[in-house]
N, CA, C and O atoms as a GROMACS GRO file, in nm:
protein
  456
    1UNK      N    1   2.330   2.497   3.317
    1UNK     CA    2   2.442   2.411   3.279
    1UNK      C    3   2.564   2.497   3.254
    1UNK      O    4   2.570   2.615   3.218
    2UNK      N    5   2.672   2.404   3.285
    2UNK     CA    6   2.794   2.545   3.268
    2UNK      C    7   2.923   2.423   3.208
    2UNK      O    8   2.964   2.323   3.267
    3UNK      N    9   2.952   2.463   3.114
    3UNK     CA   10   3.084   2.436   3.036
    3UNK      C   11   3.046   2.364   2.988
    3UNK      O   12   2.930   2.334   3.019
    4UNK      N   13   3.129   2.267   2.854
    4UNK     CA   14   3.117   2.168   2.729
    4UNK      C   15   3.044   2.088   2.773
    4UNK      O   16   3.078   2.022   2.871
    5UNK      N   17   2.855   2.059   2.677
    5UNK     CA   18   2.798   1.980   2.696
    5UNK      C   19   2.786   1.922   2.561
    5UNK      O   20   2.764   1.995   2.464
    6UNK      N   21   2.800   1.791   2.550
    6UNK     CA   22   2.774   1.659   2.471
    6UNK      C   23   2.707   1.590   2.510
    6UNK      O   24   2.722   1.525   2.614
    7UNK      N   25   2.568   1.588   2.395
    7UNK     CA   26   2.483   1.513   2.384
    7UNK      C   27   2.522   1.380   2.307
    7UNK      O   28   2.577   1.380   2.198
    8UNK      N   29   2.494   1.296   2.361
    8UNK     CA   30   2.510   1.161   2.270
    8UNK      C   31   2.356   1.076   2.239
    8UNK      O   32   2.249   1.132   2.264
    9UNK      N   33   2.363   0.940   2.183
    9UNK     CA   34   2.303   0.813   2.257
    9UNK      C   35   2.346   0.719   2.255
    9UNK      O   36   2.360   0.660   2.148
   10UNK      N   37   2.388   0.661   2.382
   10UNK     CA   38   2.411   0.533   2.416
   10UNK      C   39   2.381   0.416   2.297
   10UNK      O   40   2.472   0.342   2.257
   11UNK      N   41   2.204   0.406   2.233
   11UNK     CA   42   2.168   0.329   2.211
   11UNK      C   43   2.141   0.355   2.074
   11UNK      O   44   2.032   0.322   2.026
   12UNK      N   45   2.230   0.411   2.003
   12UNK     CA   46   2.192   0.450   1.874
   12UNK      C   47   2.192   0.302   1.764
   12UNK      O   48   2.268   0.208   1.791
   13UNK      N   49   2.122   0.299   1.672
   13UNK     CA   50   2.162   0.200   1.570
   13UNK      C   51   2.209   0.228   1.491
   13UNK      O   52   2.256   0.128   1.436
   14UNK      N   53   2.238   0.339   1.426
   14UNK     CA   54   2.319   0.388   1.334
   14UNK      C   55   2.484   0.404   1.354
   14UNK      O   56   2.530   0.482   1.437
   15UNK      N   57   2.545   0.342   1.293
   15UNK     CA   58   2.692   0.304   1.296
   15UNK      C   59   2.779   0.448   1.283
   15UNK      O   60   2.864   0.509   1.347
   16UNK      N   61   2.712   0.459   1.176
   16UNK     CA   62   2.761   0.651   1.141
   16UNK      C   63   2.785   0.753   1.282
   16UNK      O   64   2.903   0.782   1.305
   17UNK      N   65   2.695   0.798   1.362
   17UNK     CA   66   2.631   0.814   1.457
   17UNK      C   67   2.716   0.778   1.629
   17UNK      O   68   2.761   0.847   1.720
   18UNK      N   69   2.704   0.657   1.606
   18UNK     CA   70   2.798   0.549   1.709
   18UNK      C   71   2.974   0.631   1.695
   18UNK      O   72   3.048   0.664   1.789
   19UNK      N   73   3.002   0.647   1.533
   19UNK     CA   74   3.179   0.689   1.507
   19UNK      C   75   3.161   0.780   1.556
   19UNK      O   76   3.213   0.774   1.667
   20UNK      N   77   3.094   0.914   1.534
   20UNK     CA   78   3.086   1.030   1.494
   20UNK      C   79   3.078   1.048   1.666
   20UNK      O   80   3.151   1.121   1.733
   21UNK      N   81   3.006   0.992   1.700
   21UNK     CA   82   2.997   1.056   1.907
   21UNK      C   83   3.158   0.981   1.950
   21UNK      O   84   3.224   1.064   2.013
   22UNK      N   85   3.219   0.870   1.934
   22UNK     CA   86   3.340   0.833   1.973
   22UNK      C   87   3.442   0.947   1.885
   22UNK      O   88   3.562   0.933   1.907
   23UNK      N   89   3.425   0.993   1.844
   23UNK     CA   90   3.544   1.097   1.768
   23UNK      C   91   3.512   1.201   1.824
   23UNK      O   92   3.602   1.286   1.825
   24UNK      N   93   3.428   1.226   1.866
   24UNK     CA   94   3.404   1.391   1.939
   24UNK      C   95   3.459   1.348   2.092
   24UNK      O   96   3.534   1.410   2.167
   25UNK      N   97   3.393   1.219   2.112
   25UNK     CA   98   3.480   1.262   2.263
   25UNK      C   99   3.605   1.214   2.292
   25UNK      O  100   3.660   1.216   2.402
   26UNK      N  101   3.671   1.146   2.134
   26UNK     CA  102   3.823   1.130   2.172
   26UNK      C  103   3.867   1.267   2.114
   26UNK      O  104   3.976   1.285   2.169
   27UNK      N  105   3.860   1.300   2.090
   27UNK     CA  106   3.963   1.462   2.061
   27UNK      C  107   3.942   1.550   2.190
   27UNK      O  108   4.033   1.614   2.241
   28UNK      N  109   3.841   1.547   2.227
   28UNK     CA  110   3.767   1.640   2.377
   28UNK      C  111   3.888   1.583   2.502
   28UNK      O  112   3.952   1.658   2.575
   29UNK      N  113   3.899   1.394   2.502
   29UNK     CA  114   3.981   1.398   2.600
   29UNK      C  115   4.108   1.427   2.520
   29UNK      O  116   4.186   1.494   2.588
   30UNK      N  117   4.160   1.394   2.383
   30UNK     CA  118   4.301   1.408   2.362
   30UNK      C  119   4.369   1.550   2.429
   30UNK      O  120   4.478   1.557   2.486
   31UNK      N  121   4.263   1.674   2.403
   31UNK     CA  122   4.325   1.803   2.423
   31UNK      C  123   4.247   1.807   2.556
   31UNK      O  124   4.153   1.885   2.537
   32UNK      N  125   4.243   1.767   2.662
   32UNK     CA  126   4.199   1.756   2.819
   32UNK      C  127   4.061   1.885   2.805
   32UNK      O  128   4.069   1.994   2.861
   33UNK      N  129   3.974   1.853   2.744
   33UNK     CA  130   3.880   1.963   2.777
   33UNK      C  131   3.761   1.861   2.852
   33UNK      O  132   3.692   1.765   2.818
   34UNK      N  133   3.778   1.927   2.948
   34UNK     CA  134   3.581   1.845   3.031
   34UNK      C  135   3.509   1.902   2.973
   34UNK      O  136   3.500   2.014   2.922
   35UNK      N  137   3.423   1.770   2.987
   35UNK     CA  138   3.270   1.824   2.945
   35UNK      C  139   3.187   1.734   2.984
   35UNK      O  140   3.242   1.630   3.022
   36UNK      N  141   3.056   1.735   2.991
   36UNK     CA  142   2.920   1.672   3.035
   36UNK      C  143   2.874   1.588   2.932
   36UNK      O  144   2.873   1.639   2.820
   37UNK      N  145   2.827   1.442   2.945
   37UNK     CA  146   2.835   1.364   2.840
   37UNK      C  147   2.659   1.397   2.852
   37UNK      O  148   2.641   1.421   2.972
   38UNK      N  149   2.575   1.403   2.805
   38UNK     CA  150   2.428   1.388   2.818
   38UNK      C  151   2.386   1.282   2.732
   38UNK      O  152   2.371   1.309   2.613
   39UNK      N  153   2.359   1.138   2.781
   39UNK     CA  154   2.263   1.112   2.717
   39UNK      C  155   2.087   1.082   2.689
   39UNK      O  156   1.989   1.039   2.749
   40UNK      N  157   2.130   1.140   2.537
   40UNK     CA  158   1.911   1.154   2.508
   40UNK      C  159   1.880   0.983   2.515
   40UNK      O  160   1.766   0.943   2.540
   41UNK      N  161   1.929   0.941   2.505
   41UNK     CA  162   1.867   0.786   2.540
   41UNK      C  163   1.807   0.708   2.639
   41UNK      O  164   1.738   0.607   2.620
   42UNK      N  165   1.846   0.776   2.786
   42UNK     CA  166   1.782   0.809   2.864
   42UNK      C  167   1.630   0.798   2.920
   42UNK      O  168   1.574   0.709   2.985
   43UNK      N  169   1.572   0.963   2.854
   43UNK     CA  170   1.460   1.018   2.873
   43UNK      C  171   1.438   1.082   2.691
   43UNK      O  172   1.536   1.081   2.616
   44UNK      N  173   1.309   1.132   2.644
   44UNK     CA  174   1.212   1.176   2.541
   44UNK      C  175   1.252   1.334   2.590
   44UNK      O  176   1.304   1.415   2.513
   45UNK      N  177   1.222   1.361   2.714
   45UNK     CA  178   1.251   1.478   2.744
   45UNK      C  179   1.428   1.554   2.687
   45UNK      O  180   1.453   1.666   2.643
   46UNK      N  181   1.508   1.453   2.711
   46UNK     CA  182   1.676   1.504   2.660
   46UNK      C  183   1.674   1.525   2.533
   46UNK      O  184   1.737   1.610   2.469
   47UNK      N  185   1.578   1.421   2.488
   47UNK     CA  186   1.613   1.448   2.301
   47UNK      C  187   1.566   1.581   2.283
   47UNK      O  188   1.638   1.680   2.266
   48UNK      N  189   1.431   1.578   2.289
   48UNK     CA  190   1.378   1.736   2.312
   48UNK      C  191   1.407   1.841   2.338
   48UNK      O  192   1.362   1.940   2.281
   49UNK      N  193   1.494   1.843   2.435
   49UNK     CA  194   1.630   1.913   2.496
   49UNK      C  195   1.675   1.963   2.407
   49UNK      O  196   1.645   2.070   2.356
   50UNK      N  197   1.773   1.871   2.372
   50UNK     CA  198   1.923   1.871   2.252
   50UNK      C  199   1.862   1.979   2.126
   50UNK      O  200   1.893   2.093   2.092
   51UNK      N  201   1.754   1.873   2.076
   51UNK     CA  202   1.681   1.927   1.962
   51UNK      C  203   1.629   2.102   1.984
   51UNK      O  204   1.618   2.172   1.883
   52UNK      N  205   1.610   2.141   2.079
   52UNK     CA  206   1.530   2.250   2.100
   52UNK      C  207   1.643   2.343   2.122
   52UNK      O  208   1.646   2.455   2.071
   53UNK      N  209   1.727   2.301   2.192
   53UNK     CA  210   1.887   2.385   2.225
   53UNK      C  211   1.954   2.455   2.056
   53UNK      O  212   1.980   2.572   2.025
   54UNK      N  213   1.963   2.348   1.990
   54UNK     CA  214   2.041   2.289   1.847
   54UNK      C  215   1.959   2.406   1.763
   54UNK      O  216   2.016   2.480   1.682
   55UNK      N  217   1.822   2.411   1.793
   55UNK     CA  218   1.727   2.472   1.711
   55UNK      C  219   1.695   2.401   1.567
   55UNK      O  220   1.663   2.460   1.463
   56UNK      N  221   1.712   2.250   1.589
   56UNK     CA  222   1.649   2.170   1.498
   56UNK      C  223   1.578   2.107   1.526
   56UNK      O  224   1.618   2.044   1.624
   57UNK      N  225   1.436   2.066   1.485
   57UNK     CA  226   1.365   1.958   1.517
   57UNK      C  227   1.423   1.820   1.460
   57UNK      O  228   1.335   1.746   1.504
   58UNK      N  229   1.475   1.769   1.420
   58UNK     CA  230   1.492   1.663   1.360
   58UNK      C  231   1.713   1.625   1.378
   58UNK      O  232   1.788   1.542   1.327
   59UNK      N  233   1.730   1.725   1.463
   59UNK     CA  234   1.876   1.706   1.506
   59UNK      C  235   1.922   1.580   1.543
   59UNK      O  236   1.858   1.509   1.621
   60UNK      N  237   2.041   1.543   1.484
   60UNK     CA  238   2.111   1.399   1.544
   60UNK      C  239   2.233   1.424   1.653
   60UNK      O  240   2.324   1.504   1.632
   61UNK      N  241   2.223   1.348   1.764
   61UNK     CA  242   2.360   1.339   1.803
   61UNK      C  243   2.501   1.308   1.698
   61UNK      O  244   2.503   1.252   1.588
   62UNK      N  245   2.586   1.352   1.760
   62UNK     CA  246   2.624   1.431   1.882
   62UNK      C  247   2.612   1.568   1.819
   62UNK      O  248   2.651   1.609   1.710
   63UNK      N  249   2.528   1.644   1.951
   63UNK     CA  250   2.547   1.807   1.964
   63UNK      C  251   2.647   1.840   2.054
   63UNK      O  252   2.692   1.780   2.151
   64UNK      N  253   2.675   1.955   2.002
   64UNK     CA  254   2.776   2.043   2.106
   64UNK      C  255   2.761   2.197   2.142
   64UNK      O  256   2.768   2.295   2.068
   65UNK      N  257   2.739   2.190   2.267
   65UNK     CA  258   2.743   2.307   2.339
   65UNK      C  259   2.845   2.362   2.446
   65UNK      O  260   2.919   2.285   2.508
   66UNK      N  261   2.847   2.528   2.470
   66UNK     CA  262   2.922   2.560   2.557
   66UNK      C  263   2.843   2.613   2.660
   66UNK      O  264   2.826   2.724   2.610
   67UNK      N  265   2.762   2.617   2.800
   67UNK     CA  266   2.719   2.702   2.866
   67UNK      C  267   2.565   2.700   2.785
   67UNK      O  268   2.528   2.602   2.722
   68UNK      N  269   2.487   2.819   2.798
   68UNK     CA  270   2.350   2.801   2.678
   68UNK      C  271   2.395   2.853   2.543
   68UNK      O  272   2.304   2.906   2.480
   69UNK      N  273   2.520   2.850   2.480
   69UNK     CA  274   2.544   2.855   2.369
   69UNK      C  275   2.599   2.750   2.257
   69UNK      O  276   2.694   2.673   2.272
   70UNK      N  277   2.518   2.764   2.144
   70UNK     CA  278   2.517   2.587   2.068
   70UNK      C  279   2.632   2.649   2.013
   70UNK      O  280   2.655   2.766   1.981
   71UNK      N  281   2.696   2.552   2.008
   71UNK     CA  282   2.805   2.549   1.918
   71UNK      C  283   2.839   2.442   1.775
   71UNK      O  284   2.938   2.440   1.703
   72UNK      N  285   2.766   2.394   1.773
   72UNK     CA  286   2.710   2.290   1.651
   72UNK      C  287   2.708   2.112   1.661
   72UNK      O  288   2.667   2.039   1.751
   73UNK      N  289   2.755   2.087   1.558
   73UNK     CA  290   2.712   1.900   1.552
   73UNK      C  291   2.876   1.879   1.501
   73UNK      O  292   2.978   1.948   1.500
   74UNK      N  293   2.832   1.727   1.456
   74UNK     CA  294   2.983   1.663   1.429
   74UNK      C  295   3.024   1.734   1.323
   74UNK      O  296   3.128   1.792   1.354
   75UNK      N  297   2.989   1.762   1.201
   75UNK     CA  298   3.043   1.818   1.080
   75UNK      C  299   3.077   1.937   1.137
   75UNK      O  300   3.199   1.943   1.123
   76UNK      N  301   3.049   2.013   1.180
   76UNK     CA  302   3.093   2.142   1.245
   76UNK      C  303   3.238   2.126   1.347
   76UNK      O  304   3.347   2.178   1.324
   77UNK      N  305   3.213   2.066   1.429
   77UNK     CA  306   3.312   2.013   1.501
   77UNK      C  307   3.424   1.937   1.406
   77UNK      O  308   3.543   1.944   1.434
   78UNK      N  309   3.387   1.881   1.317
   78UNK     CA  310   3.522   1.801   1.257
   78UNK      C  311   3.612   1.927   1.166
   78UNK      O  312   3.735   1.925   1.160
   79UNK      N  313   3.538   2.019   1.108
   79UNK     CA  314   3.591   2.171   1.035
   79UNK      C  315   3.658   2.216   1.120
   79UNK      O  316   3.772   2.248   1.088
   80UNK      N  317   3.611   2.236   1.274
   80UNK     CA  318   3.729   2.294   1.366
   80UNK      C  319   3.823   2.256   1.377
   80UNK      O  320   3.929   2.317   1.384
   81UNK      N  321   3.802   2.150   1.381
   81UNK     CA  322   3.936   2.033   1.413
   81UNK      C  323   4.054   2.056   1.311
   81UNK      O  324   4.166   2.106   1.324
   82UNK      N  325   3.970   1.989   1.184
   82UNK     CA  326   4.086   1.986   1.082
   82UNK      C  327   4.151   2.150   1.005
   82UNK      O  328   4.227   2.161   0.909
   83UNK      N  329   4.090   2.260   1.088
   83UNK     CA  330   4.091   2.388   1.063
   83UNK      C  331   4.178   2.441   1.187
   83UNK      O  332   4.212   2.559   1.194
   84UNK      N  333   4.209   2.353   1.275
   84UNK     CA  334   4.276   2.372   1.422
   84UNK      C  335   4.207   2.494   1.470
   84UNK      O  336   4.280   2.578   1.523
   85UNK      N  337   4.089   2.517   1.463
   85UNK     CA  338   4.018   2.603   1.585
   85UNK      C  339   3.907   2.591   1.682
   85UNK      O  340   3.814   2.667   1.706
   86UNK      N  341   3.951   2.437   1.746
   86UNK     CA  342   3.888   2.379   1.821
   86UNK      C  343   3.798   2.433   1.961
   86UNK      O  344   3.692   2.399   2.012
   87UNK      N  345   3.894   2.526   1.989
   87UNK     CA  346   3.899   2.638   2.077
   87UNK      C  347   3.810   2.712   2.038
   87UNK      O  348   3.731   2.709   2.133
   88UNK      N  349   3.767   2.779   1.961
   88UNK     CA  350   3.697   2.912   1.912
   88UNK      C  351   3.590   2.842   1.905
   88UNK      O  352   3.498   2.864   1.984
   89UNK      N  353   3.579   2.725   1.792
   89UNK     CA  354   3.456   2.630   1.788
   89UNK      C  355   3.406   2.580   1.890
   89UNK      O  356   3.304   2.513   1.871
   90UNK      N  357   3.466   2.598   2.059
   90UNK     CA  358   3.361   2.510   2.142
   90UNK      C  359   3.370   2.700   2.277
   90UNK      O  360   3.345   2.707   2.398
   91UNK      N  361   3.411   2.801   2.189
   91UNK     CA  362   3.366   2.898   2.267
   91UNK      C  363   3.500   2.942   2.394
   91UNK      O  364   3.528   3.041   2.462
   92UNK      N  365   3.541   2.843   2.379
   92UNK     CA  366   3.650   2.843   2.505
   92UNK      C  367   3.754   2.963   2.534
   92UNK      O  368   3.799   2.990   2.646
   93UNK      N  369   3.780   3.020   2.433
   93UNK     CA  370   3.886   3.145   2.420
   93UNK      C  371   3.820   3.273   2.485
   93UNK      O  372   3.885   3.362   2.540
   94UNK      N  373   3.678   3.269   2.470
   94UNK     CA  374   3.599   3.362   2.546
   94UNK      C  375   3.638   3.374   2.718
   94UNK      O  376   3.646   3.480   2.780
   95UNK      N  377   3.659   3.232   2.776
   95UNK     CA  378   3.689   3.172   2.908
   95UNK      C  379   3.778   3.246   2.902
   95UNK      O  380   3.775   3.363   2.941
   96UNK      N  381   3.897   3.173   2.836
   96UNK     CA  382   4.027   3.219   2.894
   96UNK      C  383   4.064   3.340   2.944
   96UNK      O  384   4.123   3.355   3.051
   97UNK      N  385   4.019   3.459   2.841
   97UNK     CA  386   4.014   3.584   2.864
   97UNK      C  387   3.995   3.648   2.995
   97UNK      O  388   4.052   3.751   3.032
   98UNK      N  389   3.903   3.573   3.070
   98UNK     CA  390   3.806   3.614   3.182
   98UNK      C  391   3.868   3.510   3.288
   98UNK      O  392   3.813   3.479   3.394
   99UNK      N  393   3.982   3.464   3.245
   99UNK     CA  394   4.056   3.397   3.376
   99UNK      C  395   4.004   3.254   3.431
   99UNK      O  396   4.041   3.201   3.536
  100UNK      N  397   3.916   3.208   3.348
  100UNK     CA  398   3.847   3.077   3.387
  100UNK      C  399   3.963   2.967   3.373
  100UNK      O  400   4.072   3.012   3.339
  101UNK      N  401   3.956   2.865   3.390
  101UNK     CA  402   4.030   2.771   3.400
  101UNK      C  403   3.945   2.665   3.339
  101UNK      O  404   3.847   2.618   3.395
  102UNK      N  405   3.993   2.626   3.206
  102UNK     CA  406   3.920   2.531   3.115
  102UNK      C  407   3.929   2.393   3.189
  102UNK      O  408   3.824   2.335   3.216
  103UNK      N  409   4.046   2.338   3.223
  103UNK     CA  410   4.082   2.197   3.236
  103UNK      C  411   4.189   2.194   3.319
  103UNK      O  412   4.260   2.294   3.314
  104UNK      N  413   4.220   2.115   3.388
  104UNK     CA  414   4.354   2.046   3.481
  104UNK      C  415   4.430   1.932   3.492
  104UNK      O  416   4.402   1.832   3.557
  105UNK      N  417   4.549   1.959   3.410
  105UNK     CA  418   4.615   1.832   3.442
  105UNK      C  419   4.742   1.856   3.561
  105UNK      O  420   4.840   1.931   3.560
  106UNK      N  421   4.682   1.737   3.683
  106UNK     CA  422   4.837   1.801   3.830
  106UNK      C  423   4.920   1.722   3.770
  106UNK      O  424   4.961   1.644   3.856
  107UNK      N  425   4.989   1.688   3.621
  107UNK     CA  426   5.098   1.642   3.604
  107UNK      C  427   5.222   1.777   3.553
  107UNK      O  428   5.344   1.780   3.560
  108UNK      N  429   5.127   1.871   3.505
  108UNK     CA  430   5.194   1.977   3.399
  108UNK      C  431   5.158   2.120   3.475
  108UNK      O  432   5.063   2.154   3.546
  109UNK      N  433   5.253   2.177   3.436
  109UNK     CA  434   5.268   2.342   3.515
  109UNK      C  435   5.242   2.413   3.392
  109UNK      O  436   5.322   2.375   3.307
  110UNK      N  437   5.159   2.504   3.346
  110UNK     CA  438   5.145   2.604   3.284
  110UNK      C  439   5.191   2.744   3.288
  110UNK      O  440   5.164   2.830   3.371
  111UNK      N  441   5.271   2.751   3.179
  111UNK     CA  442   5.334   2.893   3.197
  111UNK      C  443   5.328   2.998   3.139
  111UNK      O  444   5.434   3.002   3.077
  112UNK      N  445   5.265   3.099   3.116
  112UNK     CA  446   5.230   3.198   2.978
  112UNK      C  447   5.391   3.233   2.965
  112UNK      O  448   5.469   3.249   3.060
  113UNK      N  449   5.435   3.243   2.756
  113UNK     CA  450   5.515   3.271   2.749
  113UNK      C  451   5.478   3.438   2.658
  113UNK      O  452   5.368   3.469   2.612
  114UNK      N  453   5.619   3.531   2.651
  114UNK     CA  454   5.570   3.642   2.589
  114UNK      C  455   5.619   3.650   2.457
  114UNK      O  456   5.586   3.744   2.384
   0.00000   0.00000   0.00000
């Protein structure tokens, strides 16, 4: 797997759960970062997945990963956020360095300034 993966479930009953995956992936599109939506709802095998990735047995969506590196859950992700190091928290600054190209918008020209 390669770049921002989000685990969700579709079919969760928990309301908590339901917010918490819609807030991770509205900030993901607000600042244009792709990523892979996975859901464990699916298959037994994805949860297993997530859980085994996360290194929790008993892990809730939404997880977040970069590549095979976890990068944590919603509470983790919401600290980045409101800490503005959204970037560092999903691994991405590592990319940049190495010339990758996180995201594309063909409306906007990017320009490094010095």
């Amino acid at each position: 797997m390669s770049g921002v993966q989000l685990y969700i479930s579709s079919v969760s009953a928990s309301r908590e759960v339901r917010s918490q995956q819609s807030e991770v992936e509205r900030v993901l599109e607000v600042k244009r970062i792709k990523y892979k939506r996975i859901d464990i709802s699916v298959s037994e095998t994805l949860l297993e997945e997530m859980r085994s990735r996360a290194g929790n047995p008993i892990a809730l969506p939404p997880q977040i990963f970069n590549d095979n590196s976890y990068c944590g859950d919603y509470w983790q992700f919401y600290d980045a956020v409101e800490n503005e190091e959204i970037d560092h928290f999903l691994k991405l600054e590592q990319k940049e360095q190495h010339g990758c190209e996180l995201s594309t918008d063909s409306n906007q020209n990017f320009t490094a300034e010095s």
